[in-house]
Residue, then its C-alpha position, 0 to 999 in steps of 0.5 A: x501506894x499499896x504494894x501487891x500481895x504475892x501469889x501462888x507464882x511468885x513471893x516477895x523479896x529485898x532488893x537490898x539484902x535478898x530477904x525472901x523470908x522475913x517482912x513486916x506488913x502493914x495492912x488495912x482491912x474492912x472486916x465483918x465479924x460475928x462475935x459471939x460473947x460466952x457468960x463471963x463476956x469472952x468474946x470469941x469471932x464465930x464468922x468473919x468476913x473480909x469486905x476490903x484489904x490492901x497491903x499498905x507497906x512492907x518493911x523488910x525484917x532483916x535490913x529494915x529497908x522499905x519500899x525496896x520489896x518487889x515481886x519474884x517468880x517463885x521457884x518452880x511455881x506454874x506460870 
């Protein structure tokens, strides 16, 4: 089950501890990238594409509790 990406209104928060700063997140992502290799073999991404990306588990930092994460009203955010 994925677990939704907050957005500008609204943040994530522990419903057992009341984290709101600190989270360990797990996502999958399907990505396009332009690698550009200099004469040593360095690789360095130039362009980057996200094709596809879901949010998998967010695990808080502090209590370490997983799927206790929900979703709040940021404060003072336009609704």
């Amino acid at each position: 089950m994925t677990v939704p990406k907050p957005t500008a209104g609204t943040r994530w928060r522990c419903t057992l501890c009341g984290n709101l700063t600190r989270f360990d997140v797990t996502r999958s992502s399907k990505v396009v990238e332009y690698v550009h290799l200099d004469l040593a073999g360095e690789p360095r991404i130039e362009e980057q594409e996200v094709l596809s990306e879901s949010i998998e588990s967010v695990r808080c930092r502090w209590c370490d509790a997983a799927d206790q994460v929900e979703l709040v009203d940021r404060p003072g955010a336009q609704v």
